[in-house]
N, C-alpha and C positions, 0 to 999 in steps of 0.2 A: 139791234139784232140784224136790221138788212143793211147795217153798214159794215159790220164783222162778215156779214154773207157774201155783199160785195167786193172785202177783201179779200176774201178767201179761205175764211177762218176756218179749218178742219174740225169743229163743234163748237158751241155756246154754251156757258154756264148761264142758268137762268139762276136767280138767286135774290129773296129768301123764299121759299116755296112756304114754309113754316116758321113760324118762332125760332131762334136760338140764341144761346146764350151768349156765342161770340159780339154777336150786332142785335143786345136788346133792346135799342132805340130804335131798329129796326121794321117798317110797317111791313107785318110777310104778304105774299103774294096771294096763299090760299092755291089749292087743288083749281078752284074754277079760272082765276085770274092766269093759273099757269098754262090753264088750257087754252085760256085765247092766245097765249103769246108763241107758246109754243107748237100748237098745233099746226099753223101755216110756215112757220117755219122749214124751209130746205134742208137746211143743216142740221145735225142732231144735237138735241139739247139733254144737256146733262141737268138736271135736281140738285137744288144745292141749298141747304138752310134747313137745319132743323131736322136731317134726314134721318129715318131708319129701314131697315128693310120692308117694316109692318109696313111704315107710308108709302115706301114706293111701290108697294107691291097693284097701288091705283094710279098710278101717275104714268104707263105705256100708253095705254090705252088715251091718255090725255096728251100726248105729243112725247117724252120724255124717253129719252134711248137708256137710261142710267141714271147713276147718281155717286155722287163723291158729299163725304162728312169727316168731320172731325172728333165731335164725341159721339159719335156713333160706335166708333172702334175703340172707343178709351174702355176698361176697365174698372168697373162699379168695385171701392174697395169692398162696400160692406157686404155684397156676395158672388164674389170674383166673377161674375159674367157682366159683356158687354153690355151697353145699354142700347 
């Protein structure tokens, strides 16, 4: 992260915040681990892993300017709303 900040990087994806199914081998970060990393952070950290709106709706408060997902915006067939 403070090497991307040293670059210059116009934000960070911090990533996995939670479980997902893209990267299940993946150990997630957890709300608390996010908050250390991101909270000192300069630059704004985007949420990334696992994301819904329910979850991020605690993770500002914890350093996180936003959040970016993939099955978040997919389509549940069995009752056509997102998940």
């Amino acid at each position: 992260m403070r090497a991307a900040e040293r670059a210059g990087a116009a934000l960070l994806f911090l990533s996995p915040v939670f479980p997902t199914r893209s990267h299940p081998d993946a150990r997630a970060l957890g709300p608390h681990h996010f908050a250390r990393l991101a909270g000192p952070a300069r630059t704004p950290v985007i949420a990334l892993g696992g994301m819904t709106s329910t979850r991020f709706r605690r993770l500002p408060k914890l350093g996180a300017e936003g959040w970016a997902a993939i099955d978040a915006w997919m389509v549940d067939p069995r009752n056509s709303e997102t998940r």
